[in-house]
C-alpha positions in Angstrom: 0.0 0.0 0.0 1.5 3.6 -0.5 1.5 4.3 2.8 3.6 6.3 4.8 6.0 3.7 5.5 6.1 3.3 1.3 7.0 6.6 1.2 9.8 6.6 3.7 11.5 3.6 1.5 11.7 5.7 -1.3 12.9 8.5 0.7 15.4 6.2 2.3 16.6 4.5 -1.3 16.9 8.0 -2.8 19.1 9.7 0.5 20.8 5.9 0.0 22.1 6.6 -3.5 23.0 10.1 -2.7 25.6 8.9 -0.7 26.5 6.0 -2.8 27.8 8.4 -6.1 28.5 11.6 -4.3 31.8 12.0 -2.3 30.7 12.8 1.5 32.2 16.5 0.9 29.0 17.0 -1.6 26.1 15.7 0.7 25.8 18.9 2.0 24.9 20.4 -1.2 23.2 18.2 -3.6 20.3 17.3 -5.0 18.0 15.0 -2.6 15.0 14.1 -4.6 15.3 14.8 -8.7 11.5 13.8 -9.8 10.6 11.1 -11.8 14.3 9.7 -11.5 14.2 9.1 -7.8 9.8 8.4 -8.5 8.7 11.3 -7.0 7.1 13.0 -10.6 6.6 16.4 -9.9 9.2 17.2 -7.3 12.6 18.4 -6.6 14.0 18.7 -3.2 17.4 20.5 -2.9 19.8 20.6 0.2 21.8 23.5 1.0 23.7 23.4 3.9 20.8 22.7 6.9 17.9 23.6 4.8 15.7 21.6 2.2 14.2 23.4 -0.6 11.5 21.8 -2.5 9.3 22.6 -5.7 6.1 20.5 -6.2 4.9 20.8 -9.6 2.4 18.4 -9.7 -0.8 17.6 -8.1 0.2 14.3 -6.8 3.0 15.4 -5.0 1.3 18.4 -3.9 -1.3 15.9 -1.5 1.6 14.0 0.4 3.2 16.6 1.5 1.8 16.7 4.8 2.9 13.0 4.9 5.7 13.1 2.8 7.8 16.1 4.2 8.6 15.3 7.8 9.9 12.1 6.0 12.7 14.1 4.1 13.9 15.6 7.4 13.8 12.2 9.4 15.4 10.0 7.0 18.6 12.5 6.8 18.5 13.4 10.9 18.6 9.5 11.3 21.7 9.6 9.4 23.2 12.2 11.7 22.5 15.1 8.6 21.1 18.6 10.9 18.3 19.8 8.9 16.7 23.3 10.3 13.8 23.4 7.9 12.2 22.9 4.6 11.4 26.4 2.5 9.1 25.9 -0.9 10.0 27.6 -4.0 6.5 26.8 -6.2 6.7 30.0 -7.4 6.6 28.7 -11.1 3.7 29.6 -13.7 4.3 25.4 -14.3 1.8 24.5 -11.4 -0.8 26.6 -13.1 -1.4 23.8 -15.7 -1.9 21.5 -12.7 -4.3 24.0 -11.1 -2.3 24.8 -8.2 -1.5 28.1 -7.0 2.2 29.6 -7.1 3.6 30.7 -3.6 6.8 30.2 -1.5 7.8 30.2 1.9 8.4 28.1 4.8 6.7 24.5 5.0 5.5 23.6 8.8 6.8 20.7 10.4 4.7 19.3 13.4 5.9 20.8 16.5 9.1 22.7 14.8 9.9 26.2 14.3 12.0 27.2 11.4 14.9 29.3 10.8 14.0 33.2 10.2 17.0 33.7 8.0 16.2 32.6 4.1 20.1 32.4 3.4 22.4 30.4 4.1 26.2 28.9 3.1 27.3 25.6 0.9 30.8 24.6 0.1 30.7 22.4 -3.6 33.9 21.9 -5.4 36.2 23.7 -2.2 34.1 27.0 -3.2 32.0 28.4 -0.8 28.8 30.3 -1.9 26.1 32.4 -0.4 22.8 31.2 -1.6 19.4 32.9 -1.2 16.8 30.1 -1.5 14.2 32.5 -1.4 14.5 34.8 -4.2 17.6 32.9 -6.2 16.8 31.5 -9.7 15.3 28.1 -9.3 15.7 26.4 -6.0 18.4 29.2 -5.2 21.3 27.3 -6.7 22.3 25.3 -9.9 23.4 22.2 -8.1 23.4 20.5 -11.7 26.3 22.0 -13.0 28.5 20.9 -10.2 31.1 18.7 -12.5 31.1 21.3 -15.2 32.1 24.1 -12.5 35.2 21.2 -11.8 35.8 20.8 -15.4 36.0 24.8 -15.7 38.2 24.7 -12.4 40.5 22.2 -14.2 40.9 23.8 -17.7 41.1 27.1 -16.7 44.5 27.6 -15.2 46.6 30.1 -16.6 44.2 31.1 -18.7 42.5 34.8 -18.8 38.7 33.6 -18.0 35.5 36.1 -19.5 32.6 34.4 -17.8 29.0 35.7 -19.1 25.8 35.3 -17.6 27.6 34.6 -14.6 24.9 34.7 -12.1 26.4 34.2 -8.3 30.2 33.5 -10.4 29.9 30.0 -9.8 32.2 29.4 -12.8 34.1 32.0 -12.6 35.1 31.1 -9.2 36.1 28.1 -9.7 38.2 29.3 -12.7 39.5 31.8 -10.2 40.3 29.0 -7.8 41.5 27.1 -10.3 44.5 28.7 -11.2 43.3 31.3 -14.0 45.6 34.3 -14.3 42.8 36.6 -14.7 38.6 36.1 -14.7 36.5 38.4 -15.7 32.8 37.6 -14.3 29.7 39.9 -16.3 26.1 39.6 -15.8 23.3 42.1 -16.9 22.2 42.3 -13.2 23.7 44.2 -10.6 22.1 42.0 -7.7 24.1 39.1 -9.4 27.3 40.7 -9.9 27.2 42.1 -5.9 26.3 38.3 -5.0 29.0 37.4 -7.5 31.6 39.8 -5.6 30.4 38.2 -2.1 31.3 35.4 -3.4 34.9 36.0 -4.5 35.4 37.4 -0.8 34.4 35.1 0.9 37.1 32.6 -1.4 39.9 35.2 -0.7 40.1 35.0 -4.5 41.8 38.6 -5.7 42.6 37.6 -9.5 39.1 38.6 -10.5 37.1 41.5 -11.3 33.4 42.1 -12.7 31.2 43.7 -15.2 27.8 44.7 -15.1 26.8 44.8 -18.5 24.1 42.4 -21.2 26.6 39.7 -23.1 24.8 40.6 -26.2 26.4 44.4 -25.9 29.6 43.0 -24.0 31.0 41.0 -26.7 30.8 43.1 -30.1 32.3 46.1 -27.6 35.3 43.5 -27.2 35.3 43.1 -31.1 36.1 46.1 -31.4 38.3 46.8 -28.9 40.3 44.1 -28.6 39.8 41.2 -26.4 42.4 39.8 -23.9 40.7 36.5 -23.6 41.4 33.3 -24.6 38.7 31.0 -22.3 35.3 32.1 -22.5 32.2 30.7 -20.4 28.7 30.6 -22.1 26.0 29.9 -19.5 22.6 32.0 -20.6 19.6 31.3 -19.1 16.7 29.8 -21.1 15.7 32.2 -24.2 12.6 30.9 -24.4 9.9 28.6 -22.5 7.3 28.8 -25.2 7.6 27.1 -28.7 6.1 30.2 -30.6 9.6 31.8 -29.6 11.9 29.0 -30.4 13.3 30.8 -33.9 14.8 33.7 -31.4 15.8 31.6 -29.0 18.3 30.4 -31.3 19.4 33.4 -33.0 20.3 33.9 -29.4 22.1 31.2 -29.0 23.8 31.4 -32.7 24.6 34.8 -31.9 26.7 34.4 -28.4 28.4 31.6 -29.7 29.4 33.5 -32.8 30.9 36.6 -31.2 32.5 34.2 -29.0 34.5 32.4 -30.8 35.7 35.7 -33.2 36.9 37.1 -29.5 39.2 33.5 -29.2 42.8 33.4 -30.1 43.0 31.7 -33.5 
Protein backbone atom coordinates (compact mmCIF):
# COMPACT_ATOMS: atom_id res chain seq x y z
CA UNK A 1 0.00 0.00 0.00
CA UNK A 2 1.51 3.60 -0.46
CA UNK A 3 1.49 4.30 2.75
CA UNK A 4 3.61 6.33 4.85
CA UNK A 5 5.95 3.66 5.47
CA UNK A 6 6.15 3.28 1.26
CA UNK A 7 6.97 6.57 1.24
CA UNK A 8 9.78 6.60 3.73
CA UNK A 9 11.47 3.56 1.53
CA UNK A 10 11.67 5.71 -1.27
CA UNK A 11 12.94 8.55 0.65
CA UNK A 12 15.45 6.17 2.35
CA UNK A 13 16.57 4.53 -1.28
CA UNK A 14 16.89 7.97 -2.82
CA UNK A 15 19.09 9.67 0.46
CA UNK A 16 20.81 5.91 0.02
CA UNK A 17 22.06 6.65 -3.51
CA UNK A 18 23.03 10.07 -2.70
CA UNK A 19 25.64 8.93 -0.67
CA UNK A 20 26.51 6.05 -2.81
CA UNK A 21 27.84 8.36 -6.13
CA UNK A 22 28.54 11.64 -4.28
CA UNK A 23 31.75 12.01 -2.28
CA UNK A 24 30.71 12.83 1.47
CA UNK A 25 32.20 16.45 0.90
CA UNK A 26 29.04 16.97 -1.60
CA UNK A 27 26.13 15.74 0.73
CA UNK A 28 25.83 18.86 1.96
CA UNK A 29 24.94 20.39 -1.18
CA UNK A 30 23.19 18.23 -3.63
CA UNK A 31 20.28 17.25 -5.05
CA UNK A 32 17.95 15.05 -2.57
CA UNK A 33 14.96 14.13 -4.62
CA UNK A 34 15.32 14.76 -8.71
CA UNK A 35 11.45 13.76 -9.76
CA UNK A 36 10.61 11.15 -11.83
CA UNK A 37 14.32 9.74 -11.55
CA UNK A 38 14.18 9.11 -7.77
CA UNK A 39 9.77 8.38 -8.52
CA UNK A 40 8.75 11.29 -7.00
CA UNK A 41 7.14 12.97 -10.58
CA UNK A 42 6.62 16.42 -9.87
CA UNK A 43 9.18 17.21 -7.32
CA UNK A 44 12.59 18.43 -6.59
CA UNK A 45 14.00 18.70 -3.18
CA UNK A 46 17.44 20.53 -2.93
CA UNK A 47 19.76 20.56 0.21
CA UNK A 48 21.78 23.49 1.01
CA UNK A 49 23.69 23.45 3.92
CA UNK A 50 20.82 22.68 6.89
CA UNK A 51 17.95 23.61 4.78
CA UNK A 52 15.72 21.61 2.22
CA UNK A 53 14.17 23.43 -0.60
CA UNK A 54 11.51 21.84 -2.49
CA UNK A 55 9.27 22.58 -5.67
CA UNK A 56 6.10 20.45 -6.25
CA UNK A 57 4.93 20.83 -9.64
CA UNK A 58 2.39 18.41 -9.71
CA UNK A 59 -0.80 17.61 -8.10
CA UNK A 60 0.25 14.27 -6.81
CA UNK A 61 3.00 15.43 -5.04
CA UNK A 62 1.27 18.39 -3.86
CA UNK A 63 -1.27 15.89 -1.46
CA UNK A 64 1.57 13.97 0.40
CA UNK A 65 3.25 16.63 1.46
CA UNK A 66 1.77 16.73 4.81
CA UNK A 67 2.87 13.02 4.89
CA UNK A 68 5.69 13.13 2.75
CA UNK A 69 7.79 16.11 4.21
CA UNK A 70 8.61 15.34 7.76
CA UNK A 71 9.85 12.06 6.01
CA UNK A 72 12.70 14.10 4.11
CA UNK A 73 13.93 15.61 7.44
CA UNK A 74 13.77 12.18 9.40
CA UNK A 75 15.45 10.04 7.03
CA UNK A 76 18.65 12.51 6.81
CA UNK A 77 18.54 13.35 10.91
CA UNK A 78 18.58 9.50 11.33
CA UNK A 79 21.70 9.61 9.36
CA UNK A 80 23.19 12.16 11.72
CA UNK A 81 22.52 15.07 8.64
CA UNK A 82 21.15 18.56 10.92
CA UNK A 83 18.35 19.84 8.87
CA UNK A 84 16.65 23.29 10.34
CA UNK A 85 13.84 23.39 7.94
CA UNK A 86 12.23 22.85 4.62
CA UNK A 87 11.39 26.38 2.55
CA UNK A 88 9.09 25.88 -0.93
CA UNK A 89 9.99 27.64 -4.01
CA UNK A 90 6.48 26.78 -6.18
CA UNK A 91 6.66 30.01 -7.36
CA UNK A 92 6.60 28.68 -11.09
CA UNK A 93 3.66 29.63 -13.68
CA UNK A 94 4.35 25.41 -14.28
CA UNK A 95 1.81 24.49 -11.38
CA UNK A 96 -0.76 26.65 -13.15
CA UNK A 97 -1.40 23.75 -15.67
CA UNK A 98 -1.94 21.48 -12.73
CA UNK A 99 -4.32 24.00 -11.13
CA UNK A 100 -2.29 24.78 -8.19
CA UNK A 101 -1.53 28.11 -6.96
CA UNK A 102 2.18 29.62 -7.13
CA UNK A 103 3.55 30.66 -3.61
CA UNK A 104 6.75 30.22 -1.53
CA UNK A 105 7.76 30.18 1.93
CA UNK A 106 8.38 28.06 4.76
CA UNK A 107 6.71 24.47 5.05
CA UNK A 108 5.47 23.61 8.78
CA UNK A 109 6.84 20.74 10.36
CA UNK A 110 4.75 19.31 13.37
CA UNK A 111 5.87 20.83 16.50
CA UNK A 112 9.08 22.70 14.83
CA UNK A 113 9.86 26.18 14.35
CA UNK A 114 11.96 27.20 11.43
CA UNK A 115 14.90 29.32 10.82
CA UNK A 116 14.03 33.16 10.23
CA UNK A 117 17.02 33.72 8.04
CA UNK A 118 16.25 32.63 4.11
CA UNK A 119 20.08 32.43 3.40
CA UNK A 120 22.44 30.41 4.06
CA UNK A 121 26.25 28.92 3.11
CA UNK A 122 27.33 25.57 0.90
CA UNK A 123 30.79 24.57 0.10
CA UNK A 124 30.73 22.35 -3.55
CA UNK A 125 33.89 21.91 -5.38
CA UNK A 126 36.22 23.71 -2.24
CA UNK A 127 34.14 26.99 -3.20
CA UNK A 128 32.05 28.37 -0.77
CA UNK A 129 28.84 30.34 -1.94
CA UNK A 130 26.08 32.38 -0.39
CA UNK A 131 22.78 31.15 -1.56
CA UNK A 132 19.42 32.92 -1.17
CA UNK A 133 16.84 30.12 -1.55
CA UNK A 134 14.16 32.47 -1.38
CA UNK A 135 14.48 34.76 -4.22
CA UNK A 136 17.64 32.92 -6.17
CA UNK A 137 16.79 31.46 -9.69
CA UNK A 138 15.29 28.10 -9.28
CA UNK A 139 15.73 26.41 -5.98
CA UNK A 140 18.42 29.17 -5.16
CA UNK A 141 21.25 27.35 -6.72
CA UNK A 142 22.25 25.30 -9.90
CA UNK A 143 23.45 22.20 -8.10
CA UNK A 144 23.42 20.52 -11.66
CA UNK A 145 26.34 22.04 -13.02
CA UNK A 146 28.53 20.93 -10.19
CA UNK A 147 31.05 18.67 -12.48
CA UNK A 148 31.07 21.27 -15.16
CA UNK A 149 32.13 24.10 -12.51
CA UNK A 150 35.19 21.20 -11.84
CA UNK A 151 35.83 20.77 -15.39
CA UNK A 152 36.02 24.81 -15.67
CA UNK A 153 38.16 24.75 -12.41
CA UNK A 154 40.51 22.19 -14.23
CA UNK A 155 40.93 23.76 -17.74
CA UNK A 156 41.06 27.13 -16.67
CA UNK A 157 44.49 27.55 -15.23
CA UNK A 158 46.55 30.11 -16.58
CA UNK A 159 44.19 31.12 -18.67
CA UNK A 160 42.50 34.81 -18.79
CA UNK A 161 38.67 33.62 -18.05
CA UNK A 162 35.50 36.09 -19.51
CA UNK A 163 32.61 34.37 -17.85
CA UNK A 164 29.03 35.67 -19.14
CA UNK A 165 25.79 35.27 -17.57
CA UNK A 166 27.57 34.61 -14.55
CA UNK A 167 24.94 34.74 -12.13
CA UNK A 168 26.44 34.25 -8.33
CA UNK A 169 30.20 33.53 -10.39
CA UNK A 170 29.85 29.95 -9.83
CA UNK A 171 32.18 29.45 -12.82
CA UNK A 172 34.13 32.03 -12.61
CA UNK A 173 35.05 31.14 -9.18
CA UNK A 174 36.14 28.11 -9.73
CA UNK A 175 38.21 29.27 -12.69
CA UNK A 176 39.52 31.77 -10.24
CA UNK A 177 40.35 28.99 -7.78
CA UNK A 178 41.50 27.07 -10.33
CA UNK A 179 44.52 28.72 -11.16
CA UNK A 180 43.28 31.31 -13.97
CA UNK A 181 45.60 34.28 -14.33
CA UNK A 182 42.76 36.56 -14.71
CA UNK A 183 38.64 36.14 -14.70
CA UNK A 184 36.49 38.41 -15.66
CA UNK A 185 32.77 37.58 -14.26
CA UNK A 186 29.74 39.94 -16.33
CA UNK A 187 26.09 39.59 -15.78
CA UNK A 188 23.31 42.11 -16.91
CA UNK A 189 22.16 42.30 -13.16
CA UNK A 190 23.69 44.22 -10.58
CA UNK A 191 22.05 42.02 -7.71
CA UNK A 192 24.08 39.05 -9.40
CA UNK A 193 27.35 40.74 -9.94
CA UNK A 194 27.17 42.11 -5.94
CA UNK A 195 26.26 38.33 -5.01
CA UNK A 196 29.01 37.44 -7.47
CA UNK A 197 31.58 39.83 -5.57
CA UNK A 198 30.42 38.23 -2.07
CA UNK A 199 31.34 35.35 -3.38
CA UNK A 200 34.85 35.97 -4.46
CA UNK A 201 35.41 37.42 -0.82
CA UNK A 202 34.37 35.12 0.92
CA UNK A 203 37.09 32.59 -1.41
CA UNK A 204 39.85 35.18 -0.67
CA UNK A 205 40.12 34.98 -4.49
CA UNK A 206 41.81 38.56 -5.73
CA UNK A 207 42.64 37.61 -9.48
CA UNK A 208 39.15 38.63 -10.46
CA UNK A 209 37.13 41.46 -11.27
CA UNK A 210 33.41 42.14 -12.74
CA UNK A 211 31.24 43.71 -15.20
CA UNK A 212 27.83 44.73 -15.14
CA UNK A 213 26.76 44.84 -18.49
CA UNK A 214 24.07 42.41 -21.21
CA UNK A 215 26.62 39.70 -23.13
CA UNK A 216 24.81 40.63 -26.18
CA UNK A 217 26.44 44.44 -25.94
CA UNK A 218 29.64 43.04 -24.04
CA UNK A 219 30.98 41.00 -26.75
CA UNK A 220 30.81 43.15 -30.14
CA UNK A 221 32.26 46.05 -27.56
CA UNK A 222 35.30 43.55 -27.16
CA UNK A 223 35.25 43.13 -31.10
CA UNK A 224 36.07 46.12 -31.44
CA UNK A 225 38.29 46.81 -28.90
CA UNK A 226 40.29 44.08 -28.64
CA UNK A 227 39.81 41.20 -26.43
CA UNK A 228 42.39 39.77 -23.93
CA UNK A 229 40.72 36.46 -23.58
CA UNK A 230 41.44 33.29 -24.63
CA UNK A 231 38.73 30.97 -22.28
CA UNK A 232 35.26 32.10 -22.53
CA UNK A 233 32.18 30.68 -20.44
CA UNK A 234 28.71 30.63 -22.08
CA UNK A 235 26.01 29.91 -19.47
CA UNK A 236 22.58 32.00 -20.57
CA UNK A 237 19.56 31.33 -19.14
CA UNK A 238 16.71 29.79 -21.09
CA UNK A 239 15.71 32.22 -24.24
CA UNK A 240 12.59 30.90 -24.36
CA UNK A 241 9.94 28.64 -22.49
CA UNK A 242 7.33 28.80 -25.17
CA UNK A 243 7.57 27.11 -28.71
CA UNK A 244 6.11 30.16 -30.60
CA UNK A 245 9.58 31.82 -29.61
CA UNK A 246 11.85 28.99 -30.39
CA UNK A 247 13.31 30.83 -33.90
CA UNK A 248 14.83 33.69 -31.40
CA UNK A 249 15.78 31.59 -29.03
CA UNK A 250 18.27 30.37 -31.28
CA UNK A 251 19.45 33.36 -33.00
CA UNK A 252 20.26 33.94 -29.44
CA UNK A 253 22.14 31.24 -29.00
CA UNK A 254 23.77 31.40 -32.73
CA UNK A 255 24.59 34.80 -31.86
CA UNK A 256 26.68 34.42 -28.42
CA UNK A 257 28.44 31.58 -29.66
CA UNK A 258 29.38 33.51 -32.81
CA UNK A 259 30.94 36.58 -31.23
CA UNK A 260 32.47 34.22 -28.98
CA UNK A 261 34.51 32.40 -30.76
CA UNK A 262 35.70 35.67 -33.17
CA UNK A 263 36.88 37.10 -29.48
CA UNK A 264 39.24 33.51 -29.18
CA UNK A 265 42.76 33.44 -30.07
CA UNK A 266 43.03 31.66 -33.46
Amino acid sequence: TFDAAFWRRRVEYAWAYRKTVLEPADLSACRFIFGEADQFPGLTVDRFNNVLVTQTLSVGMEKLKPVLFPLLTEVLRADGQTIDGIYERNDEALRAKEGLEQNKGWFTLPGESHPEATQTEICENGVYYHVDFENGQKTGFFLDQKYNRRAVARLAAGHTVLDCFTHTGSFALNAAKGGAARVTAADISAEAIAMAKRNAERNGLDNMDFLCEDTFELLPRLEKEGSPYDFIILDPPAFTKARRTVENAMRGYKEINYRAMKLLPR
